[in-house]
C-alpha positions in Angstrom: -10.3 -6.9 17.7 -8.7 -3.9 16.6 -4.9 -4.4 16.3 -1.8 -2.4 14.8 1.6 -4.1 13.4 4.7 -2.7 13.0 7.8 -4.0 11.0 11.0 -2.4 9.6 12.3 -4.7 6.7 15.6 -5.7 5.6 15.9 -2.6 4.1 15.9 -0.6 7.5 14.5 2.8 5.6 11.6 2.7 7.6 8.9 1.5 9.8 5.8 0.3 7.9 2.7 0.2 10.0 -0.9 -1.1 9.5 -4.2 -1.5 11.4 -7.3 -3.7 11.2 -10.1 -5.0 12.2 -10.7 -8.9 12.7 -13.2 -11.0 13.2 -13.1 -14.9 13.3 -16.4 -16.3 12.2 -16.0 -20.3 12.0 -13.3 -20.8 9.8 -13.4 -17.5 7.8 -11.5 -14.5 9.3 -13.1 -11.1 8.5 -10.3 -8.0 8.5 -11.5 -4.3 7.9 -7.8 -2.5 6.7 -8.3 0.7 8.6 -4.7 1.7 6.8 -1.3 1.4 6.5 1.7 4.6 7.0 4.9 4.5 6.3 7.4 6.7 8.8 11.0 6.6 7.7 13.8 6.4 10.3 15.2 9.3 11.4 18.8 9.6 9.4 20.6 9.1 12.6 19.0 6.0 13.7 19.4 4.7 9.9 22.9 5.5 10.3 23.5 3.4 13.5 21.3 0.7 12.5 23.2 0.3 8.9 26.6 0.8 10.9 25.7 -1.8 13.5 24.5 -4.6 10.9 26.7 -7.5 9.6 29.8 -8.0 8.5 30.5 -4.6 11.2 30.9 -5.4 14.4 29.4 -3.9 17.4 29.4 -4.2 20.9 26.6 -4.8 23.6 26.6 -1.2 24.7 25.6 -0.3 20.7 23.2 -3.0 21.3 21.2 -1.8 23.9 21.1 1.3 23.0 19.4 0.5 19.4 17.0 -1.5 21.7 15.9 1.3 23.0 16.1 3.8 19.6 14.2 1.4 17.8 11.6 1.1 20.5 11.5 4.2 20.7 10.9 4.7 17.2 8.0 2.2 16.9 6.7 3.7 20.2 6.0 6.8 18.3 4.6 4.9 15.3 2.2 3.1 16.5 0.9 6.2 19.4 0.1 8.4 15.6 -1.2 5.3 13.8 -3.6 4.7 17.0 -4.5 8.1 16.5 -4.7 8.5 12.6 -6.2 4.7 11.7 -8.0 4.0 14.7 -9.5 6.8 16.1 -7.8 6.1 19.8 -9.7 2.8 19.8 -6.9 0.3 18.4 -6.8 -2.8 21.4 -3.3 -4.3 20.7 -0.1 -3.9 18.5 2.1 -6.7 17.6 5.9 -5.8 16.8 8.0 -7.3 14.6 10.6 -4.9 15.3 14.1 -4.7 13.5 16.2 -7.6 12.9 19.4 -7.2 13.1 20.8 -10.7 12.6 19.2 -13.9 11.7 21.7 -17.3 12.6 21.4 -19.9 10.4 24.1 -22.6 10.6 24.3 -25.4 7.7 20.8 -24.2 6.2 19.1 -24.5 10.2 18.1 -21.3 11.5 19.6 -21.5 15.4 18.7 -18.1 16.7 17.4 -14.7 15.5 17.3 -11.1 17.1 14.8 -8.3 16.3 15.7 -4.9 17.9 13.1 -2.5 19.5 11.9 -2.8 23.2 8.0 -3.6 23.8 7.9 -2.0 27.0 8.5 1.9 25.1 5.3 0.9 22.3 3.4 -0.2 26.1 3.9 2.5 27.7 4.0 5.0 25.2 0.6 3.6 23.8 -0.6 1.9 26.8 -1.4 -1.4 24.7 -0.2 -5.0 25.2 2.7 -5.6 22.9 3.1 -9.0 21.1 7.0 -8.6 20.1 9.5 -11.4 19.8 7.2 -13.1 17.0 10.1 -15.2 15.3 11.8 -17.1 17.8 9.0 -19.6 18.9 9.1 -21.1 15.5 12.4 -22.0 15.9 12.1 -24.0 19.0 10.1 -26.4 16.4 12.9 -26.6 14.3 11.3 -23.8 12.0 13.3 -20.9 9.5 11.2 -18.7 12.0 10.2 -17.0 8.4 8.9 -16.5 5.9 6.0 -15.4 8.9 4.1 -13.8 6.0 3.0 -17.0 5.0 0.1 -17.5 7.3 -1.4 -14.3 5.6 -0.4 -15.2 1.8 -1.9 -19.0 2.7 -4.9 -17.3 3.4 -5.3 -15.0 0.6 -4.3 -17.6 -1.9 -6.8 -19.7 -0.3 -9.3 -17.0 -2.1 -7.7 -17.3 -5.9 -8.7 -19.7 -8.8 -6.0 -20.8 -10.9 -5.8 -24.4 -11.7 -2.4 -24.2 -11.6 -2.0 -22.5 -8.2 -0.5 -18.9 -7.3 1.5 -17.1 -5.3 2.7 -14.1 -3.4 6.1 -12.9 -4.0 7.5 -10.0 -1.8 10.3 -7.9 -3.3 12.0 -6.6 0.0 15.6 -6.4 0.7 15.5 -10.2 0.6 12.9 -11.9 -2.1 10.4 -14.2 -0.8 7.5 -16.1 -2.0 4.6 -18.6 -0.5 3.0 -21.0 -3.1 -0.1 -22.7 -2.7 -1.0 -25.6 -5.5 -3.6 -27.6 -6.0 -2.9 -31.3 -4.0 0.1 -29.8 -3.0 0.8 -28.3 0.9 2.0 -24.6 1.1 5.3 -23.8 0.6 7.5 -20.6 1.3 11.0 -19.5 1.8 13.3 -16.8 0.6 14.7 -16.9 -2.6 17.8 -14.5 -1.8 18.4 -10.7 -2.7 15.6 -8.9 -3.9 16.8 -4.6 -3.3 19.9 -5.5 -0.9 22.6 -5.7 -3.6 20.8 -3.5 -5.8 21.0 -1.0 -2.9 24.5 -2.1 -2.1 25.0 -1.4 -5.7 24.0 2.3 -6.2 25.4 3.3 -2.9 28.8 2.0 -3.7 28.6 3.7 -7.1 27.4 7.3 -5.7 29.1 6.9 -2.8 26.6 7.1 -0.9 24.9 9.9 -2.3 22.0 7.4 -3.2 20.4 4.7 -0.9 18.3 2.9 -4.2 17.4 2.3 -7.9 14.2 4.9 -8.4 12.1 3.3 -10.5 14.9 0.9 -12.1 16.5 4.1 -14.3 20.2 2.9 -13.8 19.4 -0.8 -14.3 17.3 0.4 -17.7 20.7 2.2 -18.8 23.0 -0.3 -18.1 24.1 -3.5 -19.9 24.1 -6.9 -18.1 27.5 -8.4 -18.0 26.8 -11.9 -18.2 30.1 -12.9 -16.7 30.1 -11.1 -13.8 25.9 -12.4 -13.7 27.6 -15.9 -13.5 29.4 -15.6 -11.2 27.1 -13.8 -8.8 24.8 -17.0 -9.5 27.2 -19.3 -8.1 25.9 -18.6 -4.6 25.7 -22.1 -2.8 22.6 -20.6 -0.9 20.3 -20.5 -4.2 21.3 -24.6 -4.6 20.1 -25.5 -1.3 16.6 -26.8 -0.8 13.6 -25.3 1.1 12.6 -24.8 3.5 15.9 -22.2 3.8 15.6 -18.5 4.9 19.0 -15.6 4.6 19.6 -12.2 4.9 22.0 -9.4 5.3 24.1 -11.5 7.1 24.9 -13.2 3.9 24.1 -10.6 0.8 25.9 -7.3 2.0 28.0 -4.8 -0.1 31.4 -6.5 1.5 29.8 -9.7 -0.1 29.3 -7.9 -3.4 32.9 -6.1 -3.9 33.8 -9.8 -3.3 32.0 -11.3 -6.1 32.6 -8.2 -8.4 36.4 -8.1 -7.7 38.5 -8.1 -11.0 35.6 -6.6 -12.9 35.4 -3.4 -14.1 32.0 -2.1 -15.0 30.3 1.1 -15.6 28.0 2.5 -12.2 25.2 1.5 -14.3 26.3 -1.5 -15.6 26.9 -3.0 -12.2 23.3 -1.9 -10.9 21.7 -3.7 -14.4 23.9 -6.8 -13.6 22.5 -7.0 -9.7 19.1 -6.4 -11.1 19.2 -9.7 -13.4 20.5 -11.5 -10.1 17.6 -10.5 -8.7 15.4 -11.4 -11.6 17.1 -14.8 -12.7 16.9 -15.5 -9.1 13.3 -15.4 -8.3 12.5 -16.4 -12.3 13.9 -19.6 -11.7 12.2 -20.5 -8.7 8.8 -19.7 -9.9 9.4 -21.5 -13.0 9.8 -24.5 -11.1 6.8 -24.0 -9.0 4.7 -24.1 -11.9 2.3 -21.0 -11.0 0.0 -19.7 -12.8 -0.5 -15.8 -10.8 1.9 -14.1 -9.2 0.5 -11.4 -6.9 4.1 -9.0 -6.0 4.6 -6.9 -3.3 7.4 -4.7 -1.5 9.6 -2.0 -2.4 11.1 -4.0 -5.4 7.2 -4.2 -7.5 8.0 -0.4 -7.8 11.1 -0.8 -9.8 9.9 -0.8 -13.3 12.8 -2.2 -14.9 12.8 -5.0 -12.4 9.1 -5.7 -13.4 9.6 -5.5 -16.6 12.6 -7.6 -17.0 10.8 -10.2 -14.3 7.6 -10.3 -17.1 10.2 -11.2 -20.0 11.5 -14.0 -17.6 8.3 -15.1 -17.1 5.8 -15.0 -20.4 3.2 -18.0 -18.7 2.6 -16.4 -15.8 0.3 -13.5 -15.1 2.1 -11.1 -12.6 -0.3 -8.9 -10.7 -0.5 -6.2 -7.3 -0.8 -7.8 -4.2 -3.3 -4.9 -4.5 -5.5 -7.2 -6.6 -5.9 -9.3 -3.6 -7.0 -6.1 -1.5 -3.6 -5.8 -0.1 -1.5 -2.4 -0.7 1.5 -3.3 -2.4 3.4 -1.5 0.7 1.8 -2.6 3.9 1.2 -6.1 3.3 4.0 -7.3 6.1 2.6 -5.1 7.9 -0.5 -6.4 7.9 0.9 -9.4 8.4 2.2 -8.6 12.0 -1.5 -7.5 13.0 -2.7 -10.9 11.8 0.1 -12.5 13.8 -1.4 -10.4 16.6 -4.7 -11.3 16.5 -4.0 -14.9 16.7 -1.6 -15.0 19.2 -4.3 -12.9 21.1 -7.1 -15.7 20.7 -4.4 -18.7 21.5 -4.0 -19.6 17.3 -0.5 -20.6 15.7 0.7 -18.1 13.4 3.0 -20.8 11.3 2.3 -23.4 8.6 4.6 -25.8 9.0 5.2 -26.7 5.4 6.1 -22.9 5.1 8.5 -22.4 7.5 9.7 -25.8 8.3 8.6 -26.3 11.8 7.8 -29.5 13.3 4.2 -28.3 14.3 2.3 -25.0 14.3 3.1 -22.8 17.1 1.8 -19.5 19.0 4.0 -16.7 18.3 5.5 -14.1 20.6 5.8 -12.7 24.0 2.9 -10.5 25.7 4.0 -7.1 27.1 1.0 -5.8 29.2 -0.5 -2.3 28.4 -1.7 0.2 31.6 -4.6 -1.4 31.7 -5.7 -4.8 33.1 -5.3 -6.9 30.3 -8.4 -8.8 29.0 -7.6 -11.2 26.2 -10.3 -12.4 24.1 -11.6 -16.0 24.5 -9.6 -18.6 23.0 -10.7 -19.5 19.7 -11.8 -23.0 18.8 -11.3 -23.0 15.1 -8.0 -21.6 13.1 -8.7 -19.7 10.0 -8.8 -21.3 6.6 -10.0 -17.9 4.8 -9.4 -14.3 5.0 -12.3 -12.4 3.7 -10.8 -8.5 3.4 -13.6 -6.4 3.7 -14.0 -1.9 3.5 -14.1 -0.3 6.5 -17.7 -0.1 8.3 
């Protein structure tokens, strides 16, 4: 089955798409990456988006209209990518969409709202739609994230280490799946990976940048270890996983909080947020004991980020997700047309030990295309394997 997924991170700079072939053969699932694009928001629609996300308020009208930018939006992406990747023959798209607030109350995620109507990407495309992947996982007292984990599970499933691996995505928020030997999978979010680094350079350009290129204002500045402390002293880095977060919590309202009564240089600040995000993540993979590290996301391009992540980290081997045959910036994406295909054949799309849910579950809500829909048969066995393959 030929399917296309669509996502827009935390980040909102863009909608990352990706398309594939699968095939389930027994237990090993065979995917043919046909590509991946990248097709940043118009600057209005950023603007709205960033203007409408927490701590601002907004209103229901706001909210129905993003509804239908954002649809819009990922209408359009996935009509070129069916084009451009799959020759007019793609058979499905699955839509993550953009979220625009996740609720989690005393570490339990209670509700979660992505943005961008299925029907537009349906009609415009004439494809079913799987859309509204998150909130079954909840029902089963899941995080409803990290969702990437079925596809890092997967793909680790592949690697050798004695000591285990894992996938670490450097996104607006950080998150990373583990596998380990005798151990079951585990995955959450660590906390900010780019979103007060972003938050960072925008408040010290005023606006005039959006985000760290390549890590040059984090490679000028000097940590200050005080104000590093205190950005530390999070009570969301202290609680246990499974635990997922987001905008709602780390936004630039939350960092003038935790910088006020400092005083730093522009680039100062930017290096200080950096080493949040590097201590952050550091810590957590220290205790996970891996040996590999494949990294993905807008963050693995930050040099000074990588580099200062390698100092943190001198026993473990930090590679591309590329090494495992996934770009380093379509691999969510890719991870939506997995989710796709599954829901498709009747297979849950969550590991349990991953996103806390009480059992797997099917994700998502079917949007038909023009056409009479004809699903595939229902698969009898889930996936164990992903065996990535070029395209025939």
């Amino acid at each position: 089955m030929r399917v296309i997924g669509l996502i827009s991170g935390t980040s909102f700079d863009a909608i990352e798409v990706a398309a594939a072939d699968f095939e389930l053969e027994g237990d090993i699932l065979r995917c043919t990456l046909l590509g991946a694009e990248s097709r940043p928001y118009a600057p209005p629609l950023r603007d709205r988006i960033a203007a409408a996300l927490p701590p601002a308020a907004t209103t229901l009208a706001g909210t129905c209209e993003l509804d239908t930018l954002i649809g819009q939006a990922f209408a359009e992406a996935a009509a070129a990518a069916d084009q451009s990747l799959c020759h007019g023959r793609a058979e499905l798209v699955c839509s993550h969409g953009q979220t625009v607030y996740h609720w989690v109350s005393e570490g339990r995620a209670l509700g979660t709202l992505q943005l961008g109507q299925a029907a537009w990407i349906a009609e415009r495309t004439g494809l079913p739609v799987v859309s509204n992947v998150r909130a079954r996982d909840l029902t089963v007292g899941g995080q409803g994230a990290p969702l990437v984990s079925i596809l890092d599970t997967l793909l680790l499933a592949e690697t050798d280490g004695t000591a285990g691996a894992a996938a670490l995505n450097l996104g607006g928020i950080a998150n990373l799946t583990a596998v380990r030997p005798g151990q079951p999978p585990i995955a959450y979010d660590t906390g900010p990976a780019n979103a007060l680094i972003d938050a960072a350079v925008r408040e010290v350009t005023g606006g005039a940048e959006h985000y760290d290129d390549g890590g040059r204002r984090a490679a000028r500045g000097q940590v200050d270890r005080r104000l590093l402390d205190r950005l530390l002293d999070e009570p969301y880095y202290r609680q246990a996983p499974p635990k997922t977060t987001g905008k709602e919590l780390f936004h630039l309202p939350y960092l003038r909080g935790r910088t006020r009564g400092f005083a730093l240089a522009a680039d100062d600040l930017v290096a200080t947020v950096t080493a949040l995000t590097v201590e952050t993540v550091a810590r957590e993979l220290r205790q996970l004991g891996v040996e590999e590290v494949y990294v993905s996301g807008g963050g693995s391009r930050n040099a000074t980020l990588m580099g200062w992540l390698e100092v943190s980290l001198p026993a473990v081997r930090l590679r591309s997700s590329a090494d495992l045959g996934v770009p380093e910036a379509s691999k969510e994406a890719l991870a939506f047309a997995l989710i796709g295909f599954l829901t498709a054949v009747g297979l849950p799309s969550t590991v349990p030990s991953c996103t806390g849910g009480s059992r797997p579950v099917v994700l998502g809500s079917l949007t038909p295309g023009r056409s009479p829909m004809r699903l595939p048969e229902p698969a009898a066995t889930a996936p164990r394997r992903l065996r990535l393959e070029g395209p025939r």
